[in-house]
N, CA, C and O atoms as a GROMACS GRO file, in nm:
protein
  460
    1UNK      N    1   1.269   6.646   3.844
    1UNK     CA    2   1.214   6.515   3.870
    1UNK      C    3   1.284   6.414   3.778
    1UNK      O    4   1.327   6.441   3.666
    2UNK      N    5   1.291   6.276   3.846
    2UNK     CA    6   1.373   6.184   3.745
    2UNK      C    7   1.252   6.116   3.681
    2UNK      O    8   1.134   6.091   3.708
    3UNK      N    9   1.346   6.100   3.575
    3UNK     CA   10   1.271   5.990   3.477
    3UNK      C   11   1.302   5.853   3.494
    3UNK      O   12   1.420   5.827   3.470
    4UNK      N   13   1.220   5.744   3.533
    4UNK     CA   14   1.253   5.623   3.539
    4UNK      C   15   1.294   5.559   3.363
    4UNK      O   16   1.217   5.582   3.270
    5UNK      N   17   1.389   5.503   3.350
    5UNK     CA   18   1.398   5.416   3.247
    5UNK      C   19   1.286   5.292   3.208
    5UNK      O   20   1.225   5.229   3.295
    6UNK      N   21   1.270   5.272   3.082
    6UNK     CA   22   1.163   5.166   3.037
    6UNK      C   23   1.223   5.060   3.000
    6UNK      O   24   1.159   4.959   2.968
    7UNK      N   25   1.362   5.066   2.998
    7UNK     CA   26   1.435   4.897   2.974
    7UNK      C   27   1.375   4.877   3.173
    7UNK      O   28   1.348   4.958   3.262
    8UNK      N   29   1.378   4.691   3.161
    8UNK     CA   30   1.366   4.662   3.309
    8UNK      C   31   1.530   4.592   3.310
    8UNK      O   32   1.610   4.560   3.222
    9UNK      N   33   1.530   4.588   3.488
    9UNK     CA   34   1.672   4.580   3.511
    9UNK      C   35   1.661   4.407   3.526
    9UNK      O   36   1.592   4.334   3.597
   10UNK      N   37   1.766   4.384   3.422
   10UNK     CA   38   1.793   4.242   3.424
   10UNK      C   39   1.926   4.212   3.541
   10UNK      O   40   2.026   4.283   3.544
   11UNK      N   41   1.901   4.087   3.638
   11UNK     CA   42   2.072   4.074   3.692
   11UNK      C   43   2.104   4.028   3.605
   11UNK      O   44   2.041   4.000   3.502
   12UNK      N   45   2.276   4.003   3.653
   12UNK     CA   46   2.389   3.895   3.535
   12UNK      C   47   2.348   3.750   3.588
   12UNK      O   48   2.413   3.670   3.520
   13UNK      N   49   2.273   3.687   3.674
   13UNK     CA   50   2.237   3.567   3.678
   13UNK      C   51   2.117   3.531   3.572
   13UNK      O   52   2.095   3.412   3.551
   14UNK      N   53   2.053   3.614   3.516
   14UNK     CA   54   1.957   3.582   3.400
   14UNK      C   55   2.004   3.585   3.312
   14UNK      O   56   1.954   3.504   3.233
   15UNK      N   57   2.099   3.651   3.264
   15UNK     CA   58   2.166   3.696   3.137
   15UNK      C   59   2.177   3.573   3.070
   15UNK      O   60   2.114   3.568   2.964
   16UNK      N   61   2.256   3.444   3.109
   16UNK     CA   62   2.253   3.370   3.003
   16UNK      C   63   2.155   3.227   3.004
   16UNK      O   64   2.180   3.110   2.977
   17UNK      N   65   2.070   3.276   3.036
   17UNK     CA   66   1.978   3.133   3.044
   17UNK      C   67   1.902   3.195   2.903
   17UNK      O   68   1.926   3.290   2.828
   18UNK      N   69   1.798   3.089   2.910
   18UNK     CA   70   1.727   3.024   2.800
   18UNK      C   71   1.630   3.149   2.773
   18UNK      O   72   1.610   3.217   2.671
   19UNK      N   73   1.577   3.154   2.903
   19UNK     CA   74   1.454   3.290   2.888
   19UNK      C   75   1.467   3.398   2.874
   19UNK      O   76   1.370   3.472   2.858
   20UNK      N   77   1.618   3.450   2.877
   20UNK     CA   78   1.641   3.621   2.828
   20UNK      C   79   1.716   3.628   2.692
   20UNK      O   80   1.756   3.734   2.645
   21UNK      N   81   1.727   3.552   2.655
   21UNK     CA   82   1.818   3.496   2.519
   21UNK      C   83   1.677   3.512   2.436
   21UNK      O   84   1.666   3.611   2.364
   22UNK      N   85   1.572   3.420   2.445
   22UNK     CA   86   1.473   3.423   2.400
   22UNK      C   87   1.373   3.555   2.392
   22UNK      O   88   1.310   3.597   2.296
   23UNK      N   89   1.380   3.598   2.507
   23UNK     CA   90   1.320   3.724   2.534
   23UNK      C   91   1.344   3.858   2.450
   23UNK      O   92   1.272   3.952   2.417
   24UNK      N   93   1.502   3.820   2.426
   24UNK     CA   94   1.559   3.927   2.350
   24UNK      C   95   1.547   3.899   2.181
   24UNK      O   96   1.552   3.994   2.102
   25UNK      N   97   1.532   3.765   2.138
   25UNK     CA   98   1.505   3.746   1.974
   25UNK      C   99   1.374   3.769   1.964
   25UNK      O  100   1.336   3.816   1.857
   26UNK      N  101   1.299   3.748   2.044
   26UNK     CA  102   1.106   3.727   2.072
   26UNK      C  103   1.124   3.932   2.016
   26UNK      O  104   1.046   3.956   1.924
   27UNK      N  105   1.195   4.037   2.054
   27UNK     CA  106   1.151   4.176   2.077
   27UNK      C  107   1.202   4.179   1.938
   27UNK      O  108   1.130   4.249   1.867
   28UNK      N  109   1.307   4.124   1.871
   28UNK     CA  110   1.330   4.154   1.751
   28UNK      C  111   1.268   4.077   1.638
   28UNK      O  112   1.248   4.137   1.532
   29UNK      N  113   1.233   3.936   1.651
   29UNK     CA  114   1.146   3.931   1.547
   29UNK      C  115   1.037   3.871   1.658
   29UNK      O  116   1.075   3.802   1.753
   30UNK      N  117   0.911   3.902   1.637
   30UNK     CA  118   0.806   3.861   1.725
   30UNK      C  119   0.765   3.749   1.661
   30UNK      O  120   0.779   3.641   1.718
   31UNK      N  121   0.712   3.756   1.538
   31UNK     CA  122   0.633   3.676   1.417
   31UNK      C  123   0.675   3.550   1.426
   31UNK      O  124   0.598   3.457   1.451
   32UNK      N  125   0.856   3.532   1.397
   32UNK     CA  126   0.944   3.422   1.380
   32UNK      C  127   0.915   3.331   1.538
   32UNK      O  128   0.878   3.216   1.517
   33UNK      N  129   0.923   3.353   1.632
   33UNK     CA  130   0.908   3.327   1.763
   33UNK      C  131   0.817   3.314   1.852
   33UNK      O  132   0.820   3.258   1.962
   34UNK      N  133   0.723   3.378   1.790
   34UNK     CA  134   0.607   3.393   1.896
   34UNK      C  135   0.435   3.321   1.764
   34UNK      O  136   0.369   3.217   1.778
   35UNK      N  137   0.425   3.401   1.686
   35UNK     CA  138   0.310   3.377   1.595
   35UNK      C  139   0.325   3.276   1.521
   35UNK      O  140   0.233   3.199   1.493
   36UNK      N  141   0.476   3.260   1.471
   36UNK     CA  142   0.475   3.109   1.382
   36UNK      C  143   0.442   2.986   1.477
   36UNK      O  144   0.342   2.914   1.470
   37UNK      N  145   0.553   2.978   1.569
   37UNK     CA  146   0.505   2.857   1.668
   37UNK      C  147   0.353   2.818   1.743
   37UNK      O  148   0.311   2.708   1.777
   38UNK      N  149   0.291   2.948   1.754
   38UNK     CA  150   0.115   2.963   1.793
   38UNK      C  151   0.033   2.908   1.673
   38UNK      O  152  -0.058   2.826   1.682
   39UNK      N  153   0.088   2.976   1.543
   39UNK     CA  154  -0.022   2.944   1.444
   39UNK      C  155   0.022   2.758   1.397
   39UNK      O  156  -0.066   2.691   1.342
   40UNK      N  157   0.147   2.700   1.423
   40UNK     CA  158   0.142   2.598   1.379
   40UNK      C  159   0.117   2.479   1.454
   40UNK      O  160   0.105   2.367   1.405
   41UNK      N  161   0.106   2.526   1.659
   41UNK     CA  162   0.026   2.476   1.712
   41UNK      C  163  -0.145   2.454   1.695
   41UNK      O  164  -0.206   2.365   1.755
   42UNK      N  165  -0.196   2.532   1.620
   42UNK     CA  166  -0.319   2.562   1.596
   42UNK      C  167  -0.337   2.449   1.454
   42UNK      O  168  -0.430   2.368   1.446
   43UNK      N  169  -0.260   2.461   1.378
   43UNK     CA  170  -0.243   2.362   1.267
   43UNK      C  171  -0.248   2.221   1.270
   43UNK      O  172  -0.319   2.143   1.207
   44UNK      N  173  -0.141   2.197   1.375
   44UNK     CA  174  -0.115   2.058   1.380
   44UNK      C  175  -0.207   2.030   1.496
   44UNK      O  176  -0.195   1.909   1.514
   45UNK      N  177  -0.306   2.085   1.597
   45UNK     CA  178  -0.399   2.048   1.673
   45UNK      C  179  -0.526   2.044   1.609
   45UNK      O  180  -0.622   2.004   1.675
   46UNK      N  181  -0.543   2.083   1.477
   46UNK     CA  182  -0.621   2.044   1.368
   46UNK      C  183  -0.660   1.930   1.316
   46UNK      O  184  -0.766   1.876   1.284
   47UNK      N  185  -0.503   1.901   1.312
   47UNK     CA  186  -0.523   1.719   1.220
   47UNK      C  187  -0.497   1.659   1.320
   47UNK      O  188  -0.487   1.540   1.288
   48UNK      N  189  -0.472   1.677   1.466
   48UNK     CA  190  -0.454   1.593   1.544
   48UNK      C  191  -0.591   1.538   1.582
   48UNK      O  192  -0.614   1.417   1.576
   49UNK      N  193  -0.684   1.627   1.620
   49UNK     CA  194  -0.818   1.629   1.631
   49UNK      C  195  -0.924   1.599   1.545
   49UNK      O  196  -1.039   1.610   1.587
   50UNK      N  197  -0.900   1.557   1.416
   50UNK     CA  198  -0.947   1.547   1.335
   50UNK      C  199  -1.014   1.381   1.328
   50UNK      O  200  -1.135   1.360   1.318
   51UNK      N  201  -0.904   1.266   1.335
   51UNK     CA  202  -0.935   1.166   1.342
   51UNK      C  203  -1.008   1.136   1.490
   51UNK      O  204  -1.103   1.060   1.508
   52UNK      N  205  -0.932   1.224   1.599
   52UNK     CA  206  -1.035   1.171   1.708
   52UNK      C  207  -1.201   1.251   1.744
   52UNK      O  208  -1.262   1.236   1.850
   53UNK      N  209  -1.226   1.296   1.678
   53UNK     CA  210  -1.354   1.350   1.622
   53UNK      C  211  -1.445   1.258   1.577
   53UNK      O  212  -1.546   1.214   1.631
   54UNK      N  213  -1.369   1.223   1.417
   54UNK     CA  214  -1.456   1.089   1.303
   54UNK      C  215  -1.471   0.973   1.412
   54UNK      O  216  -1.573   0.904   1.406
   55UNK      N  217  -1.347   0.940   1.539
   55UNK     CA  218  -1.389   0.807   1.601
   55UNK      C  219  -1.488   0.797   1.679
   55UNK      O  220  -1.550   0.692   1.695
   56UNK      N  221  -1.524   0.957   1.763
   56UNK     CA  222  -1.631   1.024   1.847
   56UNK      C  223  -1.762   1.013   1.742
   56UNK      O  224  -1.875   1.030   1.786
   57UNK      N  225  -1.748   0.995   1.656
   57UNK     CA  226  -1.897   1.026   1.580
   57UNK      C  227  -1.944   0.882   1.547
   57UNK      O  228  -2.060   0.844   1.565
   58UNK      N  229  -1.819   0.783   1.484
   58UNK     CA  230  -1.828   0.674   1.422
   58UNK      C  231  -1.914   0.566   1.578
   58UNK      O  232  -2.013   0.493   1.587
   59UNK      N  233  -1.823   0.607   1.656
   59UNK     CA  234  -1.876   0.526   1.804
   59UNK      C  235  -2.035   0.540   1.826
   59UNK      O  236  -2.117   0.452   1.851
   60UNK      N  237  -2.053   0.679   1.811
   60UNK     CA  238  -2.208   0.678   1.804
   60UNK      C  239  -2.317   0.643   1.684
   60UNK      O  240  -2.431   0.605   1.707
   61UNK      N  241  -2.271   0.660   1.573
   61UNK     CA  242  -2.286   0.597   1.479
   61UNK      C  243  -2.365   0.412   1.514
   61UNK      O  244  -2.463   0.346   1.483
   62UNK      N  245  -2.253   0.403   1.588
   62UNK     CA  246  -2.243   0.233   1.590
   62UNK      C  247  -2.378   0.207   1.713
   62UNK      O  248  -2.456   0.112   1.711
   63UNK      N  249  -2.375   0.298   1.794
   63UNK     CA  250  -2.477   0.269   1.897
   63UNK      C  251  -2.639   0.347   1.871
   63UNK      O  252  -2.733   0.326   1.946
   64UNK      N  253  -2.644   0.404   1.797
   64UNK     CA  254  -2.777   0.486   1.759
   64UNK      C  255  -2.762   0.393   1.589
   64UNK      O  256  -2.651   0.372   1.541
   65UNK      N  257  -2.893   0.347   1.517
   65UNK     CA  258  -2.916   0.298   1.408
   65UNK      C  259  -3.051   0.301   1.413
   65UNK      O  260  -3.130   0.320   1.505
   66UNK      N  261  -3.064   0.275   1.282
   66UNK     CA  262  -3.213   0.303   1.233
   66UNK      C  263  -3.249   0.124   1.261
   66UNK      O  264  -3.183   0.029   1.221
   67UNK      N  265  -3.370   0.124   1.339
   67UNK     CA  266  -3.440   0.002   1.362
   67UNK      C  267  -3.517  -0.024   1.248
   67UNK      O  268  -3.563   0.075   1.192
   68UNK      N  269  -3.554  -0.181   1.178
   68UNK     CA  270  -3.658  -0.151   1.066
   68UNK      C  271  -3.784  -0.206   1.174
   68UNK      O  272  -3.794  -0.259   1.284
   69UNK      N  273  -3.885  -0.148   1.044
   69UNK     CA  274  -4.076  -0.168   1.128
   69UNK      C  275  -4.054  -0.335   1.221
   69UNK      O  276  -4.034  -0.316   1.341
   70UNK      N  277  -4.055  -0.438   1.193
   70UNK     CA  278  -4.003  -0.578   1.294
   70UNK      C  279  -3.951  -0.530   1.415
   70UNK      O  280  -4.024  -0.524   1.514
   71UNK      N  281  -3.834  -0.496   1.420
   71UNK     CA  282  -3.736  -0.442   1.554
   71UNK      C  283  -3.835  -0.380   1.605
   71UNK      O  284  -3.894  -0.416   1.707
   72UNK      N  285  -3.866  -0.258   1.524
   72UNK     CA  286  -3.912  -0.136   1.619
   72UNK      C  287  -4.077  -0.214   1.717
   72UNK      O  288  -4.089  -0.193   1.838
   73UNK      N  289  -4.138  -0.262   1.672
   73UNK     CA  290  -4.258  -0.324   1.743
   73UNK      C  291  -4.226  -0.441   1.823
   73UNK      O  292  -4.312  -0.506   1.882
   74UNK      N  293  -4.103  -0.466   1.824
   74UNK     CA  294  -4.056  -0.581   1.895
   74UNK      C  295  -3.964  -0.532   2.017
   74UNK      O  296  -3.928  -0.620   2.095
   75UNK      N  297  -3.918  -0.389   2.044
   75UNK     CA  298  -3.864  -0.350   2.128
   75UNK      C  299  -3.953  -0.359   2.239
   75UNK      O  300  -4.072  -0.335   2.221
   76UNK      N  301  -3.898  -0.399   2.380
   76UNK     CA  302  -3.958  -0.340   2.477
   76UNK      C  303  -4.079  -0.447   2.530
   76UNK      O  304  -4.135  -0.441   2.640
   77UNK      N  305  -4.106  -0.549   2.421
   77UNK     CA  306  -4.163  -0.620   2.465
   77UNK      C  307  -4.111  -0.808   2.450
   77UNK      O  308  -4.013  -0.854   2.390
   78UNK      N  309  -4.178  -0.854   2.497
   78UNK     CA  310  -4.120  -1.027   2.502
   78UNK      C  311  -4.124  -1.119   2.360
   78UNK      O  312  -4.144  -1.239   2.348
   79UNK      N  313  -4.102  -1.036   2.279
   79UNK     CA  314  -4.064  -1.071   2.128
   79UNK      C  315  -4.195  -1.128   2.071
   79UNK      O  316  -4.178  -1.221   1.992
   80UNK      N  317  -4.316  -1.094   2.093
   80UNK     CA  318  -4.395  -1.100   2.043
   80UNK      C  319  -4.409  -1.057   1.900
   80UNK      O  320  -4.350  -0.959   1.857
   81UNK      N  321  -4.503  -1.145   1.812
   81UNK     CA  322  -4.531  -1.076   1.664
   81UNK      C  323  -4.640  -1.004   1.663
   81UNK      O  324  -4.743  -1.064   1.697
   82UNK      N  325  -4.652  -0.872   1.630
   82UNK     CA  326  -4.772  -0.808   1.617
   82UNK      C  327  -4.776  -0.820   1.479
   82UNK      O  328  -4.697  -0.798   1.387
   83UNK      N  329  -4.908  -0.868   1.489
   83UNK     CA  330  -4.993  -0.830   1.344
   83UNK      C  331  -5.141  -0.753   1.368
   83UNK      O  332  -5.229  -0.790   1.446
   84UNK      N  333  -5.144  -0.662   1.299
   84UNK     CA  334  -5.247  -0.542   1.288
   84UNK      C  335  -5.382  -0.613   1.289
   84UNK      O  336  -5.464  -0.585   1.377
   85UNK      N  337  -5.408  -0.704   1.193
   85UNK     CA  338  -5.554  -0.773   1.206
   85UNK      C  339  -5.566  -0.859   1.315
   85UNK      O  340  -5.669  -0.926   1.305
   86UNK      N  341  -5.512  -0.878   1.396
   86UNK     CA  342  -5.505  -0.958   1.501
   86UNK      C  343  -5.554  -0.889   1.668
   86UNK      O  344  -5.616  -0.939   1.762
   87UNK      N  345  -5.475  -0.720   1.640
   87UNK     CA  346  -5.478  -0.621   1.727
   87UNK      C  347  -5.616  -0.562   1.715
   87UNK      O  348  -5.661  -0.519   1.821
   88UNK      N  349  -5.704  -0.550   1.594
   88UNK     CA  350  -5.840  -0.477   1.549
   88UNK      C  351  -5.904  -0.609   1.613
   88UNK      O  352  -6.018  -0.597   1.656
   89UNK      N  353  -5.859  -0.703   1.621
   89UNK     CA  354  -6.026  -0.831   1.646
   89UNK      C  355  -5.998  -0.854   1.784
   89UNK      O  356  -6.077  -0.925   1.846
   90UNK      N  357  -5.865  -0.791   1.859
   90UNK     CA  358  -5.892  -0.817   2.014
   90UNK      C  359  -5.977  -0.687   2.055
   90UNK      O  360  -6.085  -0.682   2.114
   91UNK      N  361  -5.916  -0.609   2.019
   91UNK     CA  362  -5.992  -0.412   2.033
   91UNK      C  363  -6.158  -0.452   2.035
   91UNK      O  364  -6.232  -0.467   2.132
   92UNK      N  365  -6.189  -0.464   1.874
   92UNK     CA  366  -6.352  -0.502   1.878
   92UNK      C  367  -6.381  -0.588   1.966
   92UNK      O  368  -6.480  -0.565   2.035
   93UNK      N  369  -6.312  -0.698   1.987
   93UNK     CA  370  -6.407  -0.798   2.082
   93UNK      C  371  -6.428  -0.736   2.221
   93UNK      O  372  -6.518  -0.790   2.285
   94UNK      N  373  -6.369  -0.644   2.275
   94UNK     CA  374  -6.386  -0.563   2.431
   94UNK      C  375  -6.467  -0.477   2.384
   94UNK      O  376  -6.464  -0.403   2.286
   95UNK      N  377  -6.586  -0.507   2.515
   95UNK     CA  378  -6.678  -0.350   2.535
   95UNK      C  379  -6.618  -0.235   2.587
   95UNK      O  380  -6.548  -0.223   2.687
   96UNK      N  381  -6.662  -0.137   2.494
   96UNK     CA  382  -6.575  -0.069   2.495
   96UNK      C  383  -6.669   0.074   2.523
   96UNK      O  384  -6.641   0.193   2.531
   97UNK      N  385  -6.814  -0.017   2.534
   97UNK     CA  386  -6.921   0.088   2.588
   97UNK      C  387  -6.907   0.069   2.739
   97UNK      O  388  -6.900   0.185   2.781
   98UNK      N  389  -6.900   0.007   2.819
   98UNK     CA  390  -6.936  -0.041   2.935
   98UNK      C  391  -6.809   0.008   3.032
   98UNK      O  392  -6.758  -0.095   3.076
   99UNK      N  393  -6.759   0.091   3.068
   99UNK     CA  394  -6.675   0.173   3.132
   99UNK      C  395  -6.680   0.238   3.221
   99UNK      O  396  -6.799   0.262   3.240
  100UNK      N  397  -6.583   0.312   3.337
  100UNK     CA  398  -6.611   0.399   3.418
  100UNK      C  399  -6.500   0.509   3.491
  100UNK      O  400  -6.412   0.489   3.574
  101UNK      N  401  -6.531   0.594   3.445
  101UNK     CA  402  -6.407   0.709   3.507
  101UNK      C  403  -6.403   0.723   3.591
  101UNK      O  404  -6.499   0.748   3.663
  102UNK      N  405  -6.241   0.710   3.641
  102UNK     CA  406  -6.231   0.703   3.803
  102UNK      C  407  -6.128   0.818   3.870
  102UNK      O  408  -6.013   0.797   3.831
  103UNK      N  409  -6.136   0.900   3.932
  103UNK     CA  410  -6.030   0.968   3.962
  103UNK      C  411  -5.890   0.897   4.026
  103UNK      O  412  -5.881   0.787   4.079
  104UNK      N  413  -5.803   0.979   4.006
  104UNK     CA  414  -5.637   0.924   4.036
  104UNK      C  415  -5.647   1.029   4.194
  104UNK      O  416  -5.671   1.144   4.230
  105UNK      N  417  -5.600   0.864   4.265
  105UNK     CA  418  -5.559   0.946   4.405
  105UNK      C  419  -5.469   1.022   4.430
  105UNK      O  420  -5.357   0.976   4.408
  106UNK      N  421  -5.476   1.124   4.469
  106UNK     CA  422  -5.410   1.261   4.489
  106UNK      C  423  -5.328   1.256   4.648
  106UNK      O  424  -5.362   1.225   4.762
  107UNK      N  425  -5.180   1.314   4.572
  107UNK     CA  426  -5.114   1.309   4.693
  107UNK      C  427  -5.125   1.407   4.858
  107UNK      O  428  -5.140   1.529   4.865
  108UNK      N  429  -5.116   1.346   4.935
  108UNK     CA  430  -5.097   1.460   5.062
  108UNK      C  431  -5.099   1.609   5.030
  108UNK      O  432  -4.988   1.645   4.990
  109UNK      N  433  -5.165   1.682   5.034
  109UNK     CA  434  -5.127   1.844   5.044
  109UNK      C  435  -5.135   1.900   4.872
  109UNK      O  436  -5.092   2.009   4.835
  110UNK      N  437  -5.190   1.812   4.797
  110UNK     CA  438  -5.145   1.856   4.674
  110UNK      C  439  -5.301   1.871   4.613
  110UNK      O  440  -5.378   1.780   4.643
  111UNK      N  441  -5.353   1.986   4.524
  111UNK     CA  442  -5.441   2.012   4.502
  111UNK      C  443  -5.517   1.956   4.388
  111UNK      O  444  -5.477   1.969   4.272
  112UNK      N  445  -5.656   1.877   4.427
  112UNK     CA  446  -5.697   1.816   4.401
  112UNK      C  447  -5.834   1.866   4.223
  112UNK      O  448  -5.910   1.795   4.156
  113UNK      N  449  -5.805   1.995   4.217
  113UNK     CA  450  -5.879   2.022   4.131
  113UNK      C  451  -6.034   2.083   4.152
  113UNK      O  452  -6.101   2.151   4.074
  114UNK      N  453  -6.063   2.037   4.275
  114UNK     CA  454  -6.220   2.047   4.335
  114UNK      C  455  -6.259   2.209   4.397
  114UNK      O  456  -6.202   2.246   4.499
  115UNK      N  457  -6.340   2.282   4.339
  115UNK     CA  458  -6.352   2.369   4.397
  115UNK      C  459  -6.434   2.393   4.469
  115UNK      O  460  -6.435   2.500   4.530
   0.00000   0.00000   0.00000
């Protein structure tokens, strides 16, 4: 029985291009050719990424901030001033005995709680 060979068969039209030239320094030093150029892609996509990161954070930075107590009670509404003693003497002045629970109308087909 024959033994197939483990070199593969190169033609003479590959022989002198770029990729069997390479192919053949890549088998003798791997490290020089193959791992240096990987690990210093990995390096320099480090610091490349680095500043566009800080600008990704800084951007949000700029749009999320801490509101102080003013802002925050003033969001959302028509710039009104709340003041607390003002909010207790409208509260007290409503009866607040005189009330009545009402159920929420319930949609088509959807179960109403009632057994």
């Amino acid at each position: 029985m024959a033994v197939f060979q483990s070199k593969k068969y190169r033609g003479t039209a590959d022989a002198g291009t770029f990729a069997a030239k390479y192919r053949v320094m890549m088998a003798k030093h791997p490290f020089f050719f193959f791992g240096l150029p990987f690990m210093s892609i990995i390096i320099a996509g480090s610091f490349i990424l680095t500043p566009a990161t800080a600008i990704r954070y800084e951007r949000h930075d700029r749009k999320v901030r801490q509101l102080t107590r003013d802002e925050e009670l003033g969001v959302g509404k028509a710039g009104r001033k709340v003041n607390i003693k003002d909010e207790y003497y409208r509260l007290a002045a409503k009866d607040l005995d005189d009330w009545e629970q009402k159920r929420v109308k319930r949609l088509p087909g959807e179960n109403d709680g009632i057994l």
